[in-house]
C-alpha positions in Angstrom: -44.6 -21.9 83.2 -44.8 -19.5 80.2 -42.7 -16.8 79.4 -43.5 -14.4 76.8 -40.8 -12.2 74.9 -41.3 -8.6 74.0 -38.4 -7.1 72.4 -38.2 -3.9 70.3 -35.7 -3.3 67.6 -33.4 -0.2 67.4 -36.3 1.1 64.6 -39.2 0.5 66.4 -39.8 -3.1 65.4 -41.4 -5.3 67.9 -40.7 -9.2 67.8 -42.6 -11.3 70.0 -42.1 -15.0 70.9 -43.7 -17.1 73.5 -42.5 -20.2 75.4 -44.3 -23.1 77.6 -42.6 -25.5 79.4 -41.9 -26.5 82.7 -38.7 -26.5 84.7 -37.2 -29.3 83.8 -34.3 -28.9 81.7 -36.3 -30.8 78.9 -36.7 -29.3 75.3 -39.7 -27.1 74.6 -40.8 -25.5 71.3 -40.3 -21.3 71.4 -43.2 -19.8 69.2 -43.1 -16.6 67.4 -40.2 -18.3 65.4 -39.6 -19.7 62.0 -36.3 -21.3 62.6 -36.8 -24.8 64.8 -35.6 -23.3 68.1 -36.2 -24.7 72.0 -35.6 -23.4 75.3 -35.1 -25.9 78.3 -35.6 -24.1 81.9 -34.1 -25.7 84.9 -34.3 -25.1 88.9 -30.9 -24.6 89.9 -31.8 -23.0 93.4 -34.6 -21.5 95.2 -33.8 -18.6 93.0 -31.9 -19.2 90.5 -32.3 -21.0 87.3 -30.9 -22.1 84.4 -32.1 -21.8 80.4 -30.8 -23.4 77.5 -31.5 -22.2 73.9 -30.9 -24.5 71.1 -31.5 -23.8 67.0 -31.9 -27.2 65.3 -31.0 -28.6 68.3 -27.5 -27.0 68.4 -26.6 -24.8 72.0 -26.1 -21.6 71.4 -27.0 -19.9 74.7 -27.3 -20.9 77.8 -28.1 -17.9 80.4 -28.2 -18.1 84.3 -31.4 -16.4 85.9 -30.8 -15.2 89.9 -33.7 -13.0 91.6 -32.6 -11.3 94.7 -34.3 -12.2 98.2 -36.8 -9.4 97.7 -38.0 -10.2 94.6 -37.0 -6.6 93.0 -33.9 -7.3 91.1 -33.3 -10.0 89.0 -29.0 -11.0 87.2 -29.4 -12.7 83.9 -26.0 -13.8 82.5 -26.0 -15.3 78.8 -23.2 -17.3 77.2 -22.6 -17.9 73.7 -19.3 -19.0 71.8 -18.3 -15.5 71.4 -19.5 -13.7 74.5 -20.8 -13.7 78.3 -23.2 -10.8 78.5 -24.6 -10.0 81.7 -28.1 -7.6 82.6 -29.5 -6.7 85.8 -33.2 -5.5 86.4 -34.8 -3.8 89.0 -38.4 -3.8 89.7 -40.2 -0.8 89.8 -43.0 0.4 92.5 -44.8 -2.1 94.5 
């Protein structure tokens, strides 16, 4: 699986990271990234999965991915020490 990261800064700025692993809750290398950071992706369900983020091989996220049914909306819920944070997207069009 890869997953590629897009995310734009409140000025504009564009960081962009890339991850390849597979689904097996093992430790793989994000790129993009000078600090020594891994993200291991794990089936949980037929939809749902789960992704933990390490820095130097420390948790400090792990976030819980559900897609609907229909494939058009997708809940990602992050935990950290601090905070749960939950986002839902919607697919647009077709």
């Amino acid at each position: 699986m890869k997953v590629i990261y897009d995310m734009v800064g409140e000025r504009g700025g564009v960081t962009h990271w890339e991850w390849m692993g597979r689904l097996d809750g093992k430790d793989y290398p994000l790129e993009g990234i000078e600090e020594a950071v891994t993200n291991a992706y794990s089936r949980i369900a037929d939809r749902t999965y789960n992704l933990v983020f390490k820095v130097d091989g420390r948790i400090t996220t792990t976030t819980r991915i559900s897609i609907s049914a229909d494939g058009r909306t997708m809940t990602v819920t992050s935990t950290t020490a601090k905070s749960v944070n939950t986002a839902i997207y919607n697919k647009r069009g077709s």
